[in-house]
N, CA and C of each residue as an Amber inpcrd file, in Angstrom:
protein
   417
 -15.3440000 -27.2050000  12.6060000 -15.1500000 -26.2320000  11.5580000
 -14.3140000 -25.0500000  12.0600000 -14.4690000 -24.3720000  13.3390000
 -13.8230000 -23.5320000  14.1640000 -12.5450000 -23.6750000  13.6780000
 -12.4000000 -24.6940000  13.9460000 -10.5290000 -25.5550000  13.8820000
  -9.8120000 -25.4020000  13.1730000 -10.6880000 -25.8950000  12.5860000
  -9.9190000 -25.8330000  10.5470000  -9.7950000 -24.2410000  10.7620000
 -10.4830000 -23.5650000  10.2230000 -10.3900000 -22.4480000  10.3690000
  -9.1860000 -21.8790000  10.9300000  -8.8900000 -21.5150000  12.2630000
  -7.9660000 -21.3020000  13.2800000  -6.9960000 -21.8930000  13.0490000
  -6.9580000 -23.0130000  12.7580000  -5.9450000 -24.1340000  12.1400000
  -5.0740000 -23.3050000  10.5200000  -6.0810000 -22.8850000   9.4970000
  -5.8680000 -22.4180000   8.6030000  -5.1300000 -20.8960000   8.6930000
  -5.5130000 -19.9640000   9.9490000  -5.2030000 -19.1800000   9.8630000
  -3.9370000 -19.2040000  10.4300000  -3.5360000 -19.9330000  11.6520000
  -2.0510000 -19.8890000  12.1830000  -1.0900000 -20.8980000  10.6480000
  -1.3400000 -21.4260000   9.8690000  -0.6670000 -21.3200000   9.0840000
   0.0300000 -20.6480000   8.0300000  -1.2580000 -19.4690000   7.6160000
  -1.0580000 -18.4520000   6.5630000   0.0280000 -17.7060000   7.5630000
  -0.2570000 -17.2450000   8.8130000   0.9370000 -16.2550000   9.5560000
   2.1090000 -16.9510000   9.2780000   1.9980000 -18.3640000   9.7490000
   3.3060000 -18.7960000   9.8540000   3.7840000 -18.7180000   8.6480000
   3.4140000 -18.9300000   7.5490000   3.9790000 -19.0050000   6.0620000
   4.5080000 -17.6100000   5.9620000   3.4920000 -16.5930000   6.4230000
   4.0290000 -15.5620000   6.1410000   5.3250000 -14.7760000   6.9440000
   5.4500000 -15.8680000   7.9560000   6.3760000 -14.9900000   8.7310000
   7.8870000 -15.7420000   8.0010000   7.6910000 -17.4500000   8.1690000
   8.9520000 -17.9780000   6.9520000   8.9380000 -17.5030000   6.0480000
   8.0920000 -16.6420000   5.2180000   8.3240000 -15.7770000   4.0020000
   9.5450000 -14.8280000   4.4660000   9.2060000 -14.1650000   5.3420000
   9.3410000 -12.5990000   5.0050000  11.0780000 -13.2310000   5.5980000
  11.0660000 -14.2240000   6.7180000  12.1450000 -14.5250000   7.6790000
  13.4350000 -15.0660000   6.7600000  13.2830000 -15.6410000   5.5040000
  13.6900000 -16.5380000   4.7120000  14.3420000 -15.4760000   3.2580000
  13.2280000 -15.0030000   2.9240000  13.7530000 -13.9120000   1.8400000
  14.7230000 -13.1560000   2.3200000  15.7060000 -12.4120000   0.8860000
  17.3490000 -12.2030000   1.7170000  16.3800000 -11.0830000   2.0940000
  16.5190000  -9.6010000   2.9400000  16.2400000  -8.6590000   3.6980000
  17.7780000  -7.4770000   3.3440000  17.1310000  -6.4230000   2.6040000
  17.8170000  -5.1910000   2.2800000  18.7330000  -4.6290000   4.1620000
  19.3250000  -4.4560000   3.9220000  20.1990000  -3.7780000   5.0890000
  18.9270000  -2.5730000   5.1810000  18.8160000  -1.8890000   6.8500000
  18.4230000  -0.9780000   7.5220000  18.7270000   0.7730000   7.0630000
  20.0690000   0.3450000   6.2870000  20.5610000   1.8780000   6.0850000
  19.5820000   2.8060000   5.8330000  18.3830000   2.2870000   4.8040000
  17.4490000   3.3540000   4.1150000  16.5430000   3.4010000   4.4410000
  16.4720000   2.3860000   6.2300000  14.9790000   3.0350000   6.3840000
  15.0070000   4.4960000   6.9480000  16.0740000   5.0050000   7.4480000
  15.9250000   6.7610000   8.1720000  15.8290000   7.4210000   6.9590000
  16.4680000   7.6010000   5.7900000  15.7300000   8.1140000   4.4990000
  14.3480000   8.1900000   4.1920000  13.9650000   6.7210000   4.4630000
  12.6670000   6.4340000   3.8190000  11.7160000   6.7900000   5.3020000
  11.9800000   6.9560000   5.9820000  11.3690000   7.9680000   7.1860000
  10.7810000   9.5900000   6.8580000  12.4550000   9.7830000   6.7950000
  12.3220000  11.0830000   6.2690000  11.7400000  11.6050000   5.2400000
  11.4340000  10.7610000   4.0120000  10.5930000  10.8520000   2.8590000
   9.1280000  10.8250000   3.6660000   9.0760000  10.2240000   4.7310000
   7.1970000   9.6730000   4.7700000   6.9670000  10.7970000   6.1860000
   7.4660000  11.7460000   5.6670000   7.4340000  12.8380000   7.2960000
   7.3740000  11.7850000   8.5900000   8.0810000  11.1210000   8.5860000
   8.0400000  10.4430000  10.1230000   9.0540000  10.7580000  10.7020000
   9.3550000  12.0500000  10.6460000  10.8120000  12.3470000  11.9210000
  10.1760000  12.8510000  13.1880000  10.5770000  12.6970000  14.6790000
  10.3040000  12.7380000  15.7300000   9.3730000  14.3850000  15.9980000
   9.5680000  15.2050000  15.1790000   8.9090000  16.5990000  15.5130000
   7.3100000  16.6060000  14.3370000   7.4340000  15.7860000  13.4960000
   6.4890000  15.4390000  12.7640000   5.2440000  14.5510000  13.8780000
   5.8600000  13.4810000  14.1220000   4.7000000  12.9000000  14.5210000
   4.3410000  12.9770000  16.4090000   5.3670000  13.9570000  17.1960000
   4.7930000  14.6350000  18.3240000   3.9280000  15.6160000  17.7300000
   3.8340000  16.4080000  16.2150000   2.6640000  17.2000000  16.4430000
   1.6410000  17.0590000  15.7800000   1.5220000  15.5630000  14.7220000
   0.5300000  14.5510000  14.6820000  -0.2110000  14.4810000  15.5170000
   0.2190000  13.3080000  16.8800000   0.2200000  12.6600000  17.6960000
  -0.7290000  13.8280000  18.4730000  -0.3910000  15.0770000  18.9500000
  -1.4020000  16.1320000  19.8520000  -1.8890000  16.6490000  19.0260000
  -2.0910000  16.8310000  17.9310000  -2.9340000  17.5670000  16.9460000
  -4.4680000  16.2800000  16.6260000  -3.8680000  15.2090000  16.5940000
  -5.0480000  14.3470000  16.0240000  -5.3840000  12.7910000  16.8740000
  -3.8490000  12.9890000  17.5320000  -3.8430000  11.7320000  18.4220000
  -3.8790000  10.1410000  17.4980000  -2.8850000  10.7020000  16.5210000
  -2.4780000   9.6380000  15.3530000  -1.7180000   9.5780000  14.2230000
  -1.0330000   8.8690000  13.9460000  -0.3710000   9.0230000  12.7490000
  -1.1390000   8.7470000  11.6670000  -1.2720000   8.9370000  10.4430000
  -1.5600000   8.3260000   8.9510000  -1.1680000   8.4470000   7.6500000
  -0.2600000   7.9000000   7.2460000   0.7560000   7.5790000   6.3560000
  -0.2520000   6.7630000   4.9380000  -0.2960000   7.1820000   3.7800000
  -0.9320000   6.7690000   2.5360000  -0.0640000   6.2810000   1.4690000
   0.7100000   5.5380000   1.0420000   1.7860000   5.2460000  -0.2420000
   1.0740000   5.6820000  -1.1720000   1.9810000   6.4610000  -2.4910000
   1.6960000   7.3750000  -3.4270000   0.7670000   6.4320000  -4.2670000
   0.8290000   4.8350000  -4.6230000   0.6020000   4.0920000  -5.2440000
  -0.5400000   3.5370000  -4.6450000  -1.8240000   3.2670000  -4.7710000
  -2.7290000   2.5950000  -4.2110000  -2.8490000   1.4330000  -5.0170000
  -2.7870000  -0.1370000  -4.4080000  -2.9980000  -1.3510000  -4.5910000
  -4.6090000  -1.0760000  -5.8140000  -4.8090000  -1.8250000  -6.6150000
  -5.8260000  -1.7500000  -7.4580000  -7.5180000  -1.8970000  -6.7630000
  -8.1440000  -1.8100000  -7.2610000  -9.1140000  -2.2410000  -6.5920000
  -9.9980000  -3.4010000  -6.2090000  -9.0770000  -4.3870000  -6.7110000
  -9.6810000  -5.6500000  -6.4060000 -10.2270000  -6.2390000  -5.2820000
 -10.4800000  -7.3610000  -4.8190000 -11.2820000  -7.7020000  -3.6840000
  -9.8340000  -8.2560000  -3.1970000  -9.8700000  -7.5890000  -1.2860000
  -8.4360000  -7.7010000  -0.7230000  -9.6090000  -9.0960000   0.4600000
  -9.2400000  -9.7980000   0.3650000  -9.4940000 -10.8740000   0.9000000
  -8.7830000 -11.2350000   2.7240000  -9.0680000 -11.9150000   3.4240000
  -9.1610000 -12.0120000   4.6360000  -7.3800000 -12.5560000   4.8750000
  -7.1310000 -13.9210000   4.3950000  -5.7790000 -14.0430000   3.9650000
  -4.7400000 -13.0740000   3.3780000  -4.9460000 -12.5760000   2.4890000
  -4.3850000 -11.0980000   2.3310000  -4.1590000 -10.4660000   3.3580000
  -5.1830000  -9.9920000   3.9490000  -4.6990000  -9.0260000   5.4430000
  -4.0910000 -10.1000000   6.2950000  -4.0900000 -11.0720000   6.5480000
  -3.0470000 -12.3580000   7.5790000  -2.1160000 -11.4970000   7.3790000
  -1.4960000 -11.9900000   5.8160000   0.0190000 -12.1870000   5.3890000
   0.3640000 -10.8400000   5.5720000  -0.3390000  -9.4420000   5.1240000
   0.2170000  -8.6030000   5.6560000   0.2790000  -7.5870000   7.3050000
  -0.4770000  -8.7720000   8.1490000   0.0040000  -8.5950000   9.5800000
   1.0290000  -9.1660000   9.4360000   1.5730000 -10.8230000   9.3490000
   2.4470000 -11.4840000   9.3170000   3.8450000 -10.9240000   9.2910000
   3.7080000 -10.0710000   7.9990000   4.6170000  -9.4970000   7.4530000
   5.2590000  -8.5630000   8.3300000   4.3220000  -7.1690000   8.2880000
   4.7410000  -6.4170000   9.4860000   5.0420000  -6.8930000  10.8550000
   4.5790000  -8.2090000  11.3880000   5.0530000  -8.3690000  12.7890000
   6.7950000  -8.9500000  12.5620000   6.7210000  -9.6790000  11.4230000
   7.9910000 -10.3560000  11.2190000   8.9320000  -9.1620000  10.8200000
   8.6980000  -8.3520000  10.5310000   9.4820000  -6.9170000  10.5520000
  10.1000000  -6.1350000  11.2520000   9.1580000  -6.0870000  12.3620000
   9.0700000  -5.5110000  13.5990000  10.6790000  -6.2510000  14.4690000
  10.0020000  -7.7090000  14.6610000  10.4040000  -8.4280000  15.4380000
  11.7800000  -8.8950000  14.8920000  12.2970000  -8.3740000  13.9260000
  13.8730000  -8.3920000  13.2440000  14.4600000  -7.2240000  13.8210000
  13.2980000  -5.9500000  13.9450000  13.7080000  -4.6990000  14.3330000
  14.6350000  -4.5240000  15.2140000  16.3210000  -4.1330000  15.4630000
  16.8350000  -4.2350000  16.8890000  16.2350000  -3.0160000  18.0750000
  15.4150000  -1.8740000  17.1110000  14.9510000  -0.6390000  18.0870000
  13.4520000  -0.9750000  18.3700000  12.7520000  -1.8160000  18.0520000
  11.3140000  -2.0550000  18.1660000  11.0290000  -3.5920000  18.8690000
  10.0730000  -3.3810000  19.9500000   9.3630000  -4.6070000  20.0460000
   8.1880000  -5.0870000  19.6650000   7.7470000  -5.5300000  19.4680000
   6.8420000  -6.7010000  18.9010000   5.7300000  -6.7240000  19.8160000
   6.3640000  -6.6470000  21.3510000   5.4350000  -6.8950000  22.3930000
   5.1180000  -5.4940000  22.8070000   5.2860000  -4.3780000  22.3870000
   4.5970000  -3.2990000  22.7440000   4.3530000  -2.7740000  21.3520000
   3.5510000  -2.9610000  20.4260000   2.9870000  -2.7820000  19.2080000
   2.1350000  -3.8980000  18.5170000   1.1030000  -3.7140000  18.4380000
   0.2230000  -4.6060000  18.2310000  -0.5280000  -3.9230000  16.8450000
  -0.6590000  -5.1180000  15.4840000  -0.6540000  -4.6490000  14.3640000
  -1.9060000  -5.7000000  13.7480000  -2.9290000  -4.6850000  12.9790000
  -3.9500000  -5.3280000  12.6570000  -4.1400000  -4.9140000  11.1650000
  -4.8630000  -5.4380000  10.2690000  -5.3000000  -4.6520000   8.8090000
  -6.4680000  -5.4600000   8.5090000  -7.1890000  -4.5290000   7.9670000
  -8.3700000  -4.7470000   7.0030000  -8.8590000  -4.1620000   5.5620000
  -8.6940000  -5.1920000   5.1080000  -8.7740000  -4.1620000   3.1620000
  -7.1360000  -3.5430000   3.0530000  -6.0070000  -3.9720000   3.6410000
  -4.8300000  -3.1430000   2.9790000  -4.7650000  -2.2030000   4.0380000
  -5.1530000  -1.6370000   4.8310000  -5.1610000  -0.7230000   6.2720000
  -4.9890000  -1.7020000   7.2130000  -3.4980000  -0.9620000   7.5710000
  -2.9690000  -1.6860000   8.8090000  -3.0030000  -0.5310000   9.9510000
  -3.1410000  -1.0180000  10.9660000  -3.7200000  -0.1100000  12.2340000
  -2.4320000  -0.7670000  13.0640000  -1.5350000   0.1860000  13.6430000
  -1.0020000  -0.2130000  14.5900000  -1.4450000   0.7850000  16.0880000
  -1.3140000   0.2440000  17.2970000  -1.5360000   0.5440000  18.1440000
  -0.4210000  -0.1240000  19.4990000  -0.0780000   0.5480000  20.8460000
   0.4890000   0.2050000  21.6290000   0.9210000   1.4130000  22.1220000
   2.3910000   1.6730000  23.0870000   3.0650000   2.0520000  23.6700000
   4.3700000   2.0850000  23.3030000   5.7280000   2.8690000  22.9400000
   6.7950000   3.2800000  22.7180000   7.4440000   4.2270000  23.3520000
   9.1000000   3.9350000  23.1290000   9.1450000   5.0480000  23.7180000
   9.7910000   6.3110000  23.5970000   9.8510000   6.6660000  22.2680000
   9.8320000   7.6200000  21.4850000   9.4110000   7.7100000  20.2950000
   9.3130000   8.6530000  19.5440000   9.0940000   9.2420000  18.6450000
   9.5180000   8.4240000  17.4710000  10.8820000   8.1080000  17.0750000
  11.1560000   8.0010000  16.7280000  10.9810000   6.4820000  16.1550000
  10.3810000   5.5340000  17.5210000  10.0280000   4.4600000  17.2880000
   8.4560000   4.2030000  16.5720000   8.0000000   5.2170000  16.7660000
   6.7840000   5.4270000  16.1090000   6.6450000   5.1310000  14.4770000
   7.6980000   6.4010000  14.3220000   8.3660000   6.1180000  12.6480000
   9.0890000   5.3060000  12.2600000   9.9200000   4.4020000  13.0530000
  10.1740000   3.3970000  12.1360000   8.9070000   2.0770000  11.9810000
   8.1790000   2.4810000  13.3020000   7.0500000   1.0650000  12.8390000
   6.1200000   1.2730000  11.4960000   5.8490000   2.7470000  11.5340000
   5.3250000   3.3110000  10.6250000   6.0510000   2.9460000   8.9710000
   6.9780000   3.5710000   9.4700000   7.7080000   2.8920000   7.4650000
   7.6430000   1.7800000   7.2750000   8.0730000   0.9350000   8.5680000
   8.1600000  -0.2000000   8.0880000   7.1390000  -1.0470000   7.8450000
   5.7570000  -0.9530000   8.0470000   4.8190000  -1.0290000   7.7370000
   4.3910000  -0.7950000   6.4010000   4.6510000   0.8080000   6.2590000
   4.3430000   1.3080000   4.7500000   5.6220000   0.4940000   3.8310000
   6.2170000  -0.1000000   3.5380000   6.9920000  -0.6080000   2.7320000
   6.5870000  -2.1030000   2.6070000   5.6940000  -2.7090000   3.1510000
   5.4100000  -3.5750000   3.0840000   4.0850000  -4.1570000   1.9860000
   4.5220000  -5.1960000   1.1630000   3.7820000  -4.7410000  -0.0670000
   1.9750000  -5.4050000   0.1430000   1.3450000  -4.7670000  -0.7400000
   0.3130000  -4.5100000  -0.3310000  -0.7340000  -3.8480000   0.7990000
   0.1430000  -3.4610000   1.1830000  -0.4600000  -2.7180000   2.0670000
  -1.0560000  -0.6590000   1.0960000  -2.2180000  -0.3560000   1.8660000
  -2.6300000   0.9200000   1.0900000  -2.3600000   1.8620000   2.0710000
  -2.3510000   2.0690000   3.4190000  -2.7760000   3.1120000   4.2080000
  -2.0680000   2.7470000   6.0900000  -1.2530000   3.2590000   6.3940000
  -0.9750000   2.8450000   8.0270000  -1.5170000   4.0410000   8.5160000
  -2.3410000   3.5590000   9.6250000  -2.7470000   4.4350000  11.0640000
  -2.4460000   3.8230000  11.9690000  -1.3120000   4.8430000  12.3670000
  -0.7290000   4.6120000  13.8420000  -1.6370000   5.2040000  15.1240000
  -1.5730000   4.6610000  15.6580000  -2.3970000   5.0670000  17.1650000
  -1.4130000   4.4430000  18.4580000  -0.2680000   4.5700000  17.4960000
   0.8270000   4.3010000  18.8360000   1.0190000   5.5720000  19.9170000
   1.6190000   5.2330000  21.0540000   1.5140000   6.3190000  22.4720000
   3.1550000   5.9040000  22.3090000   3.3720000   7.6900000  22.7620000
   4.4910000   7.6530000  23.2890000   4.8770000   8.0600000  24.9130000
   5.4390000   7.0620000  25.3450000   5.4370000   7.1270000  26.7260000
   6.2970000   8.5250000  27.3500000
């Protein structure tokens, strides 16, 4: 039963990552806009970051209240890692991205500021998602 399971779940990622990998993908231009809209510029979240020792970013729109199911949160790790990992300024392997209920938690090491905020938007633009807390470090 384990199997299946485990079995079931590396498929939903994978679907979700040929989702996101497969759909055409908007050019980069607007994510420093859409930064700048979500206060994630580099003097914003250094005084986050020592003020609270975190980022947390809320979209104006909250997902309804329905029951957000276990698959749900897969596809939107999936999503965000397959995001990431298109990213040419971000790695994949120093950001590690989790969600529960629509709250995605990222955590790791970067090495600026600036990389903070784009994991951050790019996270928050990702649909269904309600809420990112970053607990990324900047080296």
């Amino acid at each position: 039963m384990r199997i299946i399971i485990l079995l079931l779940i590396g498929i939903i990622i994978g679907a979700g990552a040929v989702l996101f990998l497969t759909t055409d993908q908007p050019e980069d231009d607007g994510l420093e806009a859409r930064m700048e809209a979500f206060e994630l510029r580099a003097d914003d979240i250094l005084q986050e970051l020592a003020e609270h020792g975190q980022v947390v970013r809320r979209k104006a729109r909250e997902i309804s209240d329905e029951a957000v199911d276990t698959a749900h949160d897969l596809r939107i790790t999936a999503t965000v890692e397959a995001k990431m990992a298109t990213d040419p300024e971000l790695s994949i392997f120093d950001i590690s991205v989790s969600t529960s209920e629509g709250r995605v938690t990222l955590t790791g090491n970067v090495g600026s500021p600036q990389h903070v905020g784009r994991a951050t938007a790019l996270a928050l633009e990702t649909e269904g998602v309600r809420e990112v807390v970053s607990k990324i470090s900047v080296d």
